[in-house]
N, CA, C and O atoms as a Tinker XYZ file with bonds, in Angstrom:
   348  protein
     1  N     87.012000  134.195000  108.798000    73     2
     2  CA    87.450000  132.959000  109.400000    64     1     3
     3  C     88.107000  133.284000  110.735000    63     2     4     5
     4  O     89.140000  133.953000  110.717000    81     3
     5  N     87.668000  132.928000  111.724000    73     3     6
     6  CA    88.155000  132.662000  112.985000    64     5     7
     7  C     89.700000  131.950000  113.156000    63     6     8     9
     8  O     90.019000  130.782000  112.932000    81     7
     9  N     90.501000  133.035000  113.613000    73     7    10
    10  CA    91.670000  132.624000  114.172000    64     9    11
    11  C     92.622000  132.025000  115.118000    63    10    12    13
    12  O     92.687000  132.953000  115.924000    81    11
    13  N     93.294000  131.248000  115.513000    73    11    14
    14  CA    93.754000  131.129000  117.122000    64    13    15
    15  C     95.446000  131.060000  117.055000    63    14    16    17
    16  O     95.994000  131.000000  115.954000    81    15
    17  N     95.849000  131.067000  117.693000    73    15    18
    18  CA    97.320000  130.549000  118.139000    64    17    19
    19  C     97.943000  129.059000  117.857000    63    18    20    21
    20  O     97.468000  127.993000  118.250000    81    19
    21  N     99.303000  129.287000  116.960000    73    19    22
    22  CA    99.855000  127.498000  117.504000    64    21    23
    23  C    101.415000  128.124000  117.664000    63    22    24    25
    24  O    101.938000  129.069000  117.072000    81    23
    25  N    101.947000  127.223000  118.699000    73    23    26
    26  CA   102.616000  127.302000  118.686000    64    25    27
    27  C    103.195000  125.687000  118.699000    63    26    28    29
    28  O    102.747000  124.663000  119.217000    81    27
    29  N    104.350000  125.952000  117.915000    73    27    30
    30  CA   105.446000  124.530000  117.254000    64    29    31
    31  C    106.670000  125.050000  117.407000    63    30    32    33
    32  O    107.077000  126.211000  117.446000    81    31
    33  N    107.483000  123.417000  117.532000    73    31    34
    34  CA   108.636000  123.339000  117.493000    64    33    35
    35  C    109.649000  123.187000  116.400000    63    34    36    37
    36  O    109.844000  121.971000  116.375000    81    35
    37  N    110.057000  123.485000  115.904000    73    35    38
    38  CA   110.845000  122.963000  114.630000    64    37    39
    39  C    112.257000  123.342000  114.645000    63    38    40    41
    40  O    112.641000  124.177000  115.464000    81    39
    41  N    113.029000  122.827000  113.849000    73    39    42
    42  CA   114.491000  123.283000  114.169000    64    41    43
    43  C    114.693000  124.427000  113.340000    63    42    44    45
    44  O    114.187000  124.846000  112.299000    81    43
    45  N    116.037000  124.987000  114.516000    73    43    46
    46  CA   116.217000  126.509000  113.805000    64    45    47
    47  C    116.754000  126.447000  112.336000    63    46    48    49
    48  O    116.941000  127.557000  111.838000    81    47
    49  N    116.996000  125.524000  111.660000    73    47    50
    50  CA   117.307000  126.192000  110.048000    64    49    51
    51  C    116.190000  125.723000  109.263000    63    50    52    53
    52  O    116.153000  126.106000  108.093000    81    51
    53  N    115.249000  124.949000  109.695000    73    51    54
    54  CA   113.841000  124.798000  109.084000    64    53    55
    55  C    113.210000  126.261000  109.108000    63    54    56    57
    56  O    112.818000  126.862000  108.109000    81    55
    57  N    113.181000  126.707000  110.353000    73    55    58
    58  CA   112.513000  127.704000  110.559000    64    57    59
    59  C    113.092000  129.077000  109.856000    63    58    60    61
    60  O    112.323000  130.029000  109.730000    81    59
    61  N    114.570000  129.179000  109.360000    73    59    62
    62  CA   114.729000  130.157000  108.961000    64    61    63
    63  C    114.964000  130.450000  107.466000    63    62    64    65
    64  O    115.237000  131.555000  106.995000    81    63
    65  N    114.791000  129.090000  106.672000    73    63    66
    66  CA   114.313000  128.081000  105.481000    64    65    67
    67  C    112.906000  128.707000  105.077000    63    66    68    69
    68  O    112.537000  129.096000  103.969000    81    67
    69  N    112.260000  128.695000  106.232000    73    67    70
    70  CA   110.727000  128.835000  105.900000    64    69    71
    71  C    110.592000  130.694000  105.996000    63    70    72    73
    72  O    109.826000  131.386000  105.326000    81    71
    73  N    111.487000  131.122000  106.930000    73    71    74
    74  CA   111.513000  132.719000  106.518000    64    73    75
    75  C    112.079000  133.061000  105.713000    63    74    76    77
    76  O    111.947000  134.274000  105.549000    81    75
    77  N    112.910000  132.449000  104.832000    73    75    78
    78  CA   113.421000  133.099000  103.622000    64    77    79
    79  C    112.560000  132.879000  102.454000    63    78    80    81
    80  O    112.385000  133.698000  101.553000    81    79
    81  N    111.959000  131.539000  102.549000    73    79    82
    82  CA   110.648000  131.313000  101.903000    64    81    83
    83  C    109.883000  132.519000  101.231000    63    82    84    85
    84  O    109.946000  133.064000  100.129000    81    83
    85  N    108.896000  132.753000  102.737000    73    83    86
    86  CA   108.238000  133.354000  102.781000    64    85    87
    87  C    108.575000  134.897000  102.702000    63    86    88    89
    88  O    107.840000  135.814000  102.336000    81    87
    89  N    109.861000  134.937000  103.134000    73    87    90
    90  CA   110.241000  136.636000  102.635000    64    89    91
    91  C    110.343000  136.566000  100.753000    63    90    92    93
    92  O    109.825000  137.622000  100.388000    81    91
    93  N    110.663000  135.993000   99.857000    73    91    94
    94  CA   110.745000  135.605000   98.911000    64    93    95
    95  C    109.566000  135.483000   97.680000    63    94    96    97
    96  O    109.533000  135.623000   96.457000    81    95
    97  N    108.678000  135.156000   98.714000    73    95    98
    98  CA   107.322000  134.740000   97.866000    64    97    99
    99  C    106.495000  135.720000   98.594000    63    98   100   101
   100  O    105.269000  135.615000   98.544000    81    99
   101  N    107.053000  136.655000   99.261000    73    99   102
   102  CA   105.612000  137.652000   99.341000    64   101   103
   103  C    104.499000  137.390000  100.428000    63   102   104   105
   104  O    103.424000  137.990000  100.448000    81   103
   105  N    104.880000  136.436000  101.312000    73   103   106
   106  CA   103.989000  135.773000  102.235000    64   105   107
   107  C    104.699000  136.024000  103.759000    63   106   108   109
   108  O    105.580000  136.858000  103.965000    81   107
   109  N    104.009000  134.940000  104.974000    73   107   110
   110  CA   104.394000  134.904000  106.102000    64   109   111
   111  C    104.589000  133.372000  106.189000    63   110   112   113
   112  O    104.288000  132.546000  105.327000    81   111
   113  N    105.141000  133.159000  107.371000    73   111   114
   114  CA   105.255000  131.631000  107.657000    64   113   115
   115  C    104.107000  130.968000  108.256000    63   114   116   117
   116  O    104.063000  129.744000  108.381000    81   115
   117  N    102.948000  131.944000  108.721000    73   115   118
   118  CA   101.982000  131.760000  109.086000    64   117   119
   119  C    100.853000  131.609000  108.457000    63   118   120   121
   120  O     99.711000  131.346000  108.833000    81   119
   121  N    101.373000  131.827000  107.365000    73   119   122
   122  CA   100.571000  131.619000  105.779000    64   121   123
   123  C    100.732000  130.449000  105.062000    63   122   124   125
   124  O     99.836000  129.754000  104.583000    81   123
   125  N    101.905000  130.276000  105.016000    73   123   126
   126  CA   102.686000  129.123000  104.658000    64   125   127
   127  C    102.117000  127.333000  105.698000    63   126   128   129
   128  O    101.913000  126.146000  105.441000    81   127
   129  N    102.101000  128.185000  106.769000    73   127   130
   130  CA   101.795000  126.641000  107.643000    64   129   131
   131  C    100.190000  126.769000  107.362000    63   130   132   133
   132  O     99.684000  125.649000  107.441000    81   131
   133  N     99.267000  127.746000  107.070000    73   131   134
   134  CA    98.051000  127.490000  107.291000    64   133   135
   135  C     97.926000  126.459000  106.051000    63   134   136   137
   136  O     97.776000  125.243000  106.167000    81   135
   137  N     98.027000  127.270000  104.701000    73   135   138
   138  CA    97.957000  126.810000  103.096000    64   137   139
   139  C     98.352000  125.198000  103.842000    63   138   140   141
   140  O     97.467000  124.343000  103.874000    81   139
   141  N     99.342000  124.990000  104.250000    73   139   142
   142  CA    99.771000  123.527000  103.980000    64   141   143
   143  C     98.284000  122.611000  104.853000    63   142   144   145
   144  O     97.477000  121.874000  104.287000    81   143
   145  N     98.308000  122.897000  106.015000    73   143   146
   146  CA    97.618000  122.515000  107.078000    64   145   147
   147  C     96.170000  122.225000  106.234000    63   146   148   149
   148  O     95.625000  121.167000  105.921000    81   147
   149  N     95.870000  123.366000  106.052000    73   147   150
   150  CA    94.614000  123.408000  105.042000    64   149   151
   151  C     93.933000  122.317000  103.376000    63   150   152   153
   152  O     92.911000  122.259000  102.692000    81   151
   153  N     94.892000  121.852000  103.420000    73   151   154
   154  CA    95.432000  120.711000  102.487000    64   153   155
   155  C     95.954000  119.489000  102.389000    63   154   156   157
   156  O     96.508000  118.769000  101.557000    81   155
   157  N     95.426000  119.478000  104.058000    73   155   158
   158  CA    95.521000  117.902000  104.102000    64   157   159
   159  C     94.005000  117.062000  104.076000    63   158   160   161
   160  O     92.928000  117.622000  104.278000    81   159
   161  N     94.153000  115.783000  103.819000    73   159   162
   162  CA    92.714000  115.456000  103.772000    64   161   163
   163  C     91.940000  115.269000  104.762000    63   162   164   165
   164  O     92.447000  115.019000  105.856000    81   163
   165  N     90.579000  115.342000  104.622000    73   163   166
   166  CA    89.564000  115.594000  105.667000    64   165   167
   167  C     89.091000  113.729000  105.767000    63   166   168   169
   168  O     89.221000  113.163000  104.682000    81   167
   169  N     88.634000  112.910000  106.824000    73   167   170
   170  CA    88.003000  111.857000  106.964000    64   169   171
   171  C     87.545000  111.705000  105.691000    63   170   172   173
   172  O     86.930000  112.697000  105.301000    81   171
   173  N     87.648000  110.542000  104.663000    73   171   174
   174  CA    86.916000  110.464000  103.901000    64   173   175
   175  C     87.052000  110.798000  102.283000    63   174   176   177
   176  O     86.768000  110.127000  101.291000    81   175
   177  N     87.646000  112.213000  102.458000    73   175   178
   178  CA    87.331000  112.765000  101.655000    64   177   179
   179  C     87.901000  112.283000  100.359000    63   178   180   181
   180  O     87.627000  112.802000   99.277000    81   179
   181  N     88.608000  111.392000  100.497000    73   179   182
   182  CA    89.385000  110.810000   99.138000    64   181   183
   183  C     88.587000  110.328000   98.645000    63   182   184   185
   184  O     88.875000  110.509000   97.462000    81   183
   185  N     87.343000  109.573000   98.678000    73   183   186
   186  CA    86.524000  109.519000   97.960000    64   185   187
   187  C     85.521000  110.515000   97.277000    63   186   188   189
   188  O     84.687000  110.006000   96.528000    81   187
   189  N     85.504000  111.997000   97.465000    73   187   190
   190  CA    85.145000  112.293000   96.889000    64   189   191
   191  C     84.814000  113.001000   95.534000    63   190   192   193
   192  O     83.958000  113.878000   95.417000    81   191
   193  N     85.582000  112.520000   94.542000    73   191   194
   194  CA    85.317000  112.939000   93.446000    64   193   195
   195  C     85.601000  111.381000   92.775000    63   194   196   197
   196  O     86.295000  111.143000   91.786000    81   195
   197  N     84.822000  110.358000   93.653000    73   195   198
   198  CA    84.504000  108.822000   93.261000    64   197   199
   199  C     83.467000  108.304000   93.513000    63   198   200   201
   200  O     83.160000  107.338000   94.213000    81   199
   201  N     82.718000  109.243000   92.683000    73   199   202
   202  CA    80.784000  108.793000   93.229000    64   201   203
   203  C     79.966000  107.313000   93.173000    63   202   204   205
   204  O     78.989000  106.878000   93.783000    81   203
   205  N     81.096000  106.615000   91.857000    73   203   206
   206  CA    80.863000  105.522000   91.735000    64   205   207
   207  C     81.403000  104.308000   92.779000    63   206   208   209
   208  O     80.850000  103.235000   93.023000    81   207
   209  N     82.544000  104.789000   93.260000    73   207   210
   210  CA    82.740000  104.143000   94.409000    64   209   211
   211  C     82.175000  104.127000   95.371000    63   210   212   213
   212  O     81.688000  103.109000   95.863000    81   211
   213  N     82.108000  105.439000   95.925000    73   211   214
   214  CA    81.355000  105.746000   96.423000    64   213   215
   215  C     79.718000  104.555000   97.107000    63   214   216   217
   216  O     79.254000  104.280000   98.213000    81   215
   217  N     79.396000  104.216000   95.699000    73   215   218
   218  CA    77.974000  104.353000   95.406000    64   217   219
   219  C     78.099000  102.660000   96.174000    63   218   220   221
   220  O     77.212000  102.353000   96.970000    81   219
   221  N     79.069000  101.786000   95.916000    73   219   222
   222  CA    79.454000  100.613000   96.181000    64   221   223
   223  C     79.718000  100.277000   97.472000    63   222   224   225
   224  O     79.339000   99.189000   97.903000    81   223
   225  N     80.348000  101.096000   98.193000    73   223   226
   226  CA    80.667000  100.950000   99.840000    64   225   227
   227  C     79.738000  100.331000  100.453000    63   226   228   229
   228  O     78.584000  100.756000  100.500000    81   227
   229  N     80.216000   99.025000  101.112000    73   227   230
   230  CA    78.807000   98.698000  102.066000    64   229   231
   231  C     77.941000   97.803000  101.143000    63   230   232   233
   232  O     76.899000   97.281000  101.538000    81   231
   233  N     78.473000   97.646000   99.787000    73   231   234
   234  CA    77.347000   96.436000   98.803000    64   233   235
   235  C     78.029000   94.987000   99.493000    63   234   236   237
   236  O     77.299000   94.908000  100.481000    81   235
   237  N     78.722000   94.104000   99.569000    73   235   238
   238  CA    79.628000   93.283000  100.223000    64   237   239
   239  C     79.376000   93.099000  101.413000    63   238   240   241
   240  O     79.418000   94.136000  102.073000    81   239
   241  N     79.011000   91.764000  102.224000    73   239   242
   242  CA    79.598000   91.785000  103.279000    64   241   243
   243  C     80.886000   92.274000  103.738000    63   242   244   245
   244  O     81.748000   92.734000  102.989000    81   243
   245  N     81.012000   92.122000  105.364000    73   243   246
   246  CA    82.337000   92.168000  105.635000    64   245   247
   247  C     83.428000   91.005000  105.685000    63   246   248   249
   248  O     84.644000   90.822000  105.729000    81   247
   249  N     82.529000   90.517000  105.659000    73   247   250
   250  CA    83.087000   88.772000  105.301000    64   249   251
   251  C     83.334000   87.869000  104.274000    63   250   252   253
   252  O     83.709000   86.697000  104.293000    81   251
   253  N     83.031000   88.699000  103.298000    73   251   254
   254  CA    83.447000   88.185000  102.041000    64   253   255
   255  C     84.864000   88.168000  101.652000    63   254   256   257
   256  O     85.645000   89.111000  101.775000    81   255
   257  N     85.146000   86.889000  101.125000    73   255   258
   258  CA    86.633000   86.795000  100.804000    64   257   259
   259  C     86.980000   87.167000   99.401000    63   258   260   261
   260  O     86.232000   87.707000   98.586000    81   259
   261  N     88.189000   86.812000   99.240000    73   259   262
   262  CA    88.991000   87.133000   97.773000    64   261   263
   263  C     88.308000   85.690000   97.147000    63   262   264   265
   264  O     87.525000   85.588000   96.203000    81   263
   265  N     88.940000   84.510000   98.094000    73   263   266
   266  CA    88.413000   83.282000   97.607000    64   265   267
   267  C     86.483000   83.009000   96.971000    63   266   268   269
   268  O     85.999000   82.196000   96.184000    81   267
   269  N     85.950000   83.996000   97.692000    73   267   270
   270  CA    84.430000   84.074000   97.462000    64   269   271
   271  C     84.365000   84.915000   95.495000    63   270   272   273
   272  O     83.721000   84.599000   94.494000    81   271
   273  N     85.323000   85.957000   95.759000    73   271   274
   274  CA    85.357000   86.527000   94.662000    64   273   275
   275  C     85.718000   85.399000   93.395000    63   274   276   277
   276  O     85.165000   84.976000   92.380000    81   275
   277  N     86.600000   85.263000   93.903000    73   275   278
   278  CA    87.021000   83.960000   92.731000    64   277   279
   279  C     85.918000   82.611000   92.056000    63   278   280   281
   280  O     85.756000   82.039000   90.978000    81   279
   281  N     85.450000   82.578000   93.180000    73   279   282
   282  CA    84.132000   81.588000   93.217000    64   281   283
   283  C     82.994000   81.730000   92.274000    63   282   284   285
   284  O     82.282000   80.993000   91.592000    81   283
   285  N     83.127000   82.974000   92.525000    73   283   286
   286  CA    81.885000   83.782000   91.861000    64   285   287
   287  C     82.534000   83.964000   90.393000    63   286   288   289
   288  O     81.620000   83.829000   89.579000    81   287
   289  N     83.687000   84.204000   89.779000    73   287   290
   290  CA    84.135000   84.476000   88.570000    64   289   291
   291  C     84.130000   83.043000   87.702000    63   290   292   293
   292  O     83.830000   82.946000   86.512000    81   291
   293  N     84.632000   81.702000   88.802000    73   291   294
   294  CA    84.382000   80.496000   88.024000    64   293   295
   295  C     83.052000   80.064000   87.541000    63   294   296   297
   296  O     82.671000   79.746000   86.414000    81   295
   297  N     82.314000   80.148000   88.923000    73   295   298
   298  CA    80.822000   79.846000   88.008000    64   297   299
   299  C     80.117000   80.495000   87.491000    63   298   300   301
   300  O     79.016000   80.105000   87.104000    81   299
   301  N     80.796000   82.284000   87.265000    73   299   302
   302  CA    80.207000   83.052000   85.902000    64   301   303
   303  C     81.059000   82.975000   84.773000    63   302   304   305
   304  O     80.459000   83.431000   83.799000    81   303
   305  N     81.647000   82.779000   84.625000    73   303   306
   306  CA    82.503000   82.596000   83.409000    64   305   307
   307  C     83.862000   81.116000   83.048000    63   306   308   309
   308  O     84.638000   80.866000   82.126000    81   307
   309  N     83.581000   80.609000   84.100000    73   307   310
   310  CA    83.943000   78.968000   83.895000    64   309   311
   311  C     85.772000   79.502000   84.591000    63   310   312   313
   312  O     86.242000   80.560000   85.008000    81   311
   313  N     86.255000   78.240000   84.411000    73   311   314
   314  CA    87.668000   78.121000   84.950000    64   313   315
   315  C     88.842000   78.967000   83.821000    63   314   316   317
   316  O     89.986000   79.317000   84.109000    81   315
   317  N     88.299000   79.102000   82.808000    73   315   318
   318  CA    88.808000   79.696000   81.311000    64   317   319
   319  C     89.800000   81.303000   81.506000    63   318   320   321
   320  O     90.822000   81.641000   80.908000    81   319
   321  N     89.022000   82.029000   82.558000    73   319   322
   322  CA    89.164000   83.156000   83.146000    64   321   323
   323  C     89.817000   83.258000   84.366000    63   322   324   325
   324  O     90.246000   84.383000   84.623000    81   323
   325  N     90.107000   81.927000   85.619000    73   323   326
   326  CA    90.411000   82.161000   86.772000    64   325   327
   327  C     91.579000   82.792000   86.829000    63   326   328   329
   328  O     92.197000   82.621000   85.779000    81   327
   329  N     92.174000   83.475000   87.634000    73   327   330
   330  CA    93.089000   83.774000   87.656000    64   329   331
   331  C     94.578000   83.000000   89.064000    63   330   332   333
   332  O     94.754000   82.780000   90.263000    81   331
   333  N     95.511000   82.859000   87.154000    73   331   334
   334  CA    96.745000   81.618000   88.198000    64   333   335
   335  C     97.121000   82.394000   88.730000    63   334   336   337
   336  O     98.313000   82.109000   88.852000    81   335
   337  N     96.893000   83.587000   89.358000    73   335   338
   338  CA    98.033000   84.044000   90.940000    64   337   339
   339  C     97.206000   84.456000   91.754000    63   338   340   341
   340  O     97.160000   85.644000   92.074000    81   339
   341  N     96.426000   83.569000   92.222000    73   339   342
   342  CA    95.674000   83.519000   93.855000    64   341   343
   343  C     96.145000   83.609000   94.542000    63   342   344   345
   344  O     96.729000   82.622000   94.990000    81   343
   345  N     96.270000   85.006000   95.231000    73   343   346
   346  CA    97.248000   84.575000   96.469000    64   345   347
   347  C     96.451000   85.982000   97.813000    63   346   348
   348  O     96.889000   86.055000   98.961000    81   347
């Protein structure tokens, strides 16, 4: 893996927080910021281990309302089911 430079600001007892850390656990702080960095999410990616959601994106207009939803629940299953907190 290809490496580069960062340089950051942080305050000095964060920073010396994070070297006792890392003196502690056997690591660097440069290890420490990658692991974290490395673990944030990518575009998207929260969907993926939601294939079924997934699979749905884009079935809907964009214009479909809540009120449309509702519409659709009365005249499939009558007023019996609507739900009293429309909001």
């Amino acid at each position: 893996m290809e490496m580069t430079k960062l340089t950051i600001r942080v305050p000095i007892a964060v920073l010396e927080r994070a070297k006792e850390y890392a003196e502690n656990n056997q690591t660097s702080v440069t290890r420490l910021v990658s692991q974290y960095l490395s673990q944030l999410p990518v575009e998207n990616d929260y969907l993926q281990d939601a294939p079924i959601v997934q699979s749905l994106i884009g079935i809907l207009s964009p214009e479909t309302t809540i009120e449309d939803y509702w519409r659709y629940i009365e005249e499939k299953y009558g007023d019996g089911l609507s739900n009293p907190d429309r909001s």
